[in-house]
N, C-alpha and C positions, 0 to 999 in steps of 0.2 A: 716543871720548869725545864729548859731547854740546858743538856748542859752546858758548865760555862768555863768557856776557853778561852776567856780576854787575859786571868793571869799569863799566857801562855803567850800569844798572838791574836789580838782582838780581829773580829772578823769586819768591821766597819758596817756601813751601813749599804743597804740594797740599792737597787737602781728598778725604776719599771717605767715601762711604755703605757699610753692611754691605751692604744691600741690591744694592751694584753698579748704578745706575743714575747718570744725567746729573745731574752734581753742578756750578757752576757758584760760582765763587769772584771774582767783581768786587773788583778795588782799584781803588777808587777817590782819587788825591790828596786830594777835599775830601770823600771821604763817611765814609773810613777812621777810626776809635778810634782813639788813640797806646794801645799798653797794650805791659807790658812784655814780650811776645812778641813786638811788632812792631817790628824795627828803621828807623829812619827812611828807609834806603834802599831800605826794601819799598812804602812808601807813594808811591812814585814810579814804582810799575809801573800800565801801565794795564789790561789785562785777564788774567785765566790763567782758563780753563775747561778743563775733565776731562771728556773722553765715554769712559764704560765702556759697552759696548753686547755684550751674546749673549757674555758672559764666560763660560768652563767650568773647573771646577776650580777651584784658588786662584787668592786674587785676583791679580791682575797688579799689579809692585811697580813696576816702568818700565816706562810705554807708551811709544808713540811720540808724535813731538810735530810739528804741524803750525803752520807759521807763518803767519799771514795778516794781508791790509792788512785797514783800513777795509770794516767790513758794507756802510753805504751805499752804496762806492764801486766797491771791487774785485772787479770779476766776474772776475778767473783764481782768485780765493781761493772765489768761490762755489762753482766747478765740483768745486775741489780737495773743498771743504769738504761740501758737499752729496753727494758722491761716496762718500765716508767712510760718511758717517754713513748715508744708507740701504743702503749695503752691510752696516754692521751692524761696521765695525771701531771698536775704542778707538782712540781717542788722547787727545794732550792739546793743548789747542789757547794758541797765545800769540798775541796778538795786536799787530802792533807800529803805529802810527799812520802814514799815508804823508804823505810831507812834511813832518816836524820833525826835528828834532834828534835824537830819540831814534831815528827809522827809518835816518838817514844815519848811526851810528854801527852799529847792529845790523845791516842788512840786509846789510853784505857777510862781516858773521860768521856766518850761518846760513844763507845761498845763495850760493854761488860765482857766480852770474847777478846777484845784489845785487836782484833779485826775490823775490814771494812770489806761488802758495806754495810754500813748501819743506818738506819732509818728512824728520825724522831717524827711524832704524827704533833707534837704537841705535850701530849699526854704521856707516851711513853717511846720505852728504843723496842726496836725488831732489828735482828743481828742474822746475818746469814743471807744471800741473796734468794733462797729458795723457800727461807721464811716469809722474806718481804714482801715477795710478789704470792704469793699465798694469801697476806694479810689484805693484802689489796684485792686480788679476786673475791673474797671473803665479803671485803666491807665495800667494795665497790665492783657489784655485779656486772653492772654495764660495762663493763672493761672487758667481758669476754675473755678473760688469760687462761680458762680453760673451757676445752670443747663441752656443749651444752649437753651430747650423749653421756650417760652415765657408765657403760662400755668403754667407750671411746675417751672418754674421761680418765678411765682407769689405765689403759696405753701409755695417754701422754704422760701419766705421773710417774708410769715404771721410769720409760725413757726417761725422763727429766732427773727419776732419783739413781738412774745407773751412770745417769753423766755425774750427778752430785759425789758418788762416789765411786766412782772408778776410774779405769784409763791413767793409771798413774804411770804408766813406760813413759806414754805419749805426754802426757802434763811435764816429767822431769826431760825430757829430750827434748821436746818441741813447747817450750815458756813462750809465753806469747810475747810479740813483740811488734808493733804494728808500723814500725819505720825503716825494716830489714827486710829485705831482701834474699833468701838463704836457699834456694831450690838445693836437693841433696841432701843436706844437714838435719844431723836431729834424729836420725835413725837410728836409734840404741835397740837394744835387748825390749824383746815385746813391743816395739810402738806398730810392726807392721800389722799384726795383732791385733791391736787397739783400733787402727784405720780401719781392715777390715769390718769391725765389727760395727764401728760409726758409720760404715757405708753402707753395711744392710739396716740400722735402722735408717738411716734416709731415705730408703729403699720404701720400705717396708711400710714407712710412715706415708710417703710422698703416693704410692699404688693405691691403697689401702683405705687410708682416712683421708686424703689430702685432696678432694675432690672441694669444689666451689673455692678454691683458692691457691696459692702458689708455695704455701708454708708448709711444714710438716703435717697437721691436720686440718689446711684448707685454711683460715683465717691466724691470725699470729696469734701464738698461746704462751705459756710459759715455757713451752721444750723450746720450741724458737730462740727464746731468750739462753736457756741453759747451755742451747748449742751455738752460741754465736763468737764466742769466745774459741769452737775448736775452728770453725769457716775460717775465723781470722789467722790461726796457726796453720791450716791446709795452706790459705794463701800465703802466707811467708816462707814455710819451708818446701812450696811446690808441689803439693799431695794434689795426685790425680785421680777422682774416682771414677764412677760410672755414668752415661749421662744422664740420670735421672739425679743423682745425686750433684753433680756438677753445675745443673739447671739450678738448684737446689740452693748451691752455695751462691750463687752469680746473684740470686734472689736478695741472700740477708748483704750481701755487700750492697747491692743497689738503693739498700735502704735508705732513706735521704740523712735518718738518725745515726747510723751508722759508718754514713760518711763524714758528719758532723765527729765524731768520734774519732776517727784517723787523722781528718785536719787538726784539732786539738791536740794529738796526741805527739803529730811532725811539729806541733810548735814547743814542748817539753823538752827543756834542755839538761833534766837528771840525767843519769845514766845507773843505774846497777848490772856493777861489773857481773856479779852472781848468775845475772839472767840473760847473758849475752852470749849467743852461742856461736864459737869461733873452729 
């Protein structure tokens, strides 16, 4: 069963197109109609979006449902989320706000880690954005999320697990923040460290494996995903690298997903003071 978070804030019901394409349902507290379809405890949800994406046959009646923080904040939800979606799978995405009321109540109902993002297929949660897309490359081959060489395989996984855990100068100085501005900023103790060493795998990757396409190993994999959340901190706080790397980043920004993900995230009126670097 899907956990259940109506004691909390009911999630309402879906919205979908005949056409099967990204349909995109905002409740908004202040922007919502009272009408008599809408119970009052729906008007207290703050986002539910549907990506139906390369659907075959009938339509899909329960997708699966991804949980994520905060657009401008949460880069393990970007990875998750961006990962998804140009792989080309449905879900449906809930969005729970980090640090209120409403996240301290839900997040240890739908991730046993009390983090996001977390992933129900139905059946069960997959926690961690590096699990999820695992689980998917896994159960769904055709998604290509990692290169088909078994060499070249093992690359993308170092890089993807050195992003997973490291770079922590760079993570505490430069929090991602996708509606700021901040050239200068954010250069603590080790982050120049950190860039350099992000610049030679882009390097490294982009020379190397990244022939028949424009991503790190040539078509978009999971490192793609892993590192897209740092593209988005270079572009805020001004990090310059190499033009190989630069071609690189200009890449996962042009994503059309990805732009989809900054418009959402300029329209987020939270703020955490915490992650705001002045």
């Amino acid at each position: 069963m899907m956990p259940d978070l109506t004691a909390a804030t009911p999630w309402g019901q879906n919205a979908f197109t005949s056409s099967g394409v990204i349909v995109h349902v905002v409740l908004r507290k202040l922007a919502l109609e009272p009408n008599a379809q809408t119970p009052d405890s729906m008007r207290r949800c703050h986002s539910v979006r549907v990506h139906r994406a390369k659907l075959k046959g009938p339509a899909m009646q329960n997708l699966p449902v991804l949980y994520i923080g905060n657009k401008n904040y949460s880069s393990w939800s970007l990875r998750a989320w961006l990962g998804l979606r140009v792989a080309g799978v449905a879900f449906e995405e809930k969005l729970v706000p980090l640090r209120t009321e409403e996240w301290a109540a839900k997040a240890p109902v739908f991730s046993p880690s009390a983090k996001v993002p977390a992933f129900f297929d139905g059946q069960k949660t997959i926690w961690e954005a590096l699990g999820i897309l695992e689980y998917i490359a896994d159960s769904q081959p055709d998604t290509m999320l990692w290169p088909l060489d078994v060499d070249v395989r093992a690359i993308a996984r170092s890089v993807s697990l050195e992003m997973h855990g490291g770079f922590g100068p760079l993570r505490s100085s430069m929090p991602m923040n996708c509606r700021k501005s901040l050239p200068g900023l954010g250069r603590g103790p080790g982050v120049e460290k950190d860039i350099n060493r992000i610049g030679e795998i882009f390097k490294m990757c982009r020379t190397r494996y990244g022939q028949g396409g424009d991503f790190l190993f040539g078509h978009f994999s999971i490192a793609d995903a892993m590192y897209a959340p740092v593209v988005s901190r270079f572009k805020t706080y001004g990090v310059s690298l190499d033009p190989v790397g630069n071609a690189y980043m200009e890449t996962i920004l042009a994503l059309p997903d990805m732009k989809e993900w900054y418009a959402a995230a300029a329209t987020e009126e939270w703020v955490i003071e915490a992650e705001e670097v002045k």
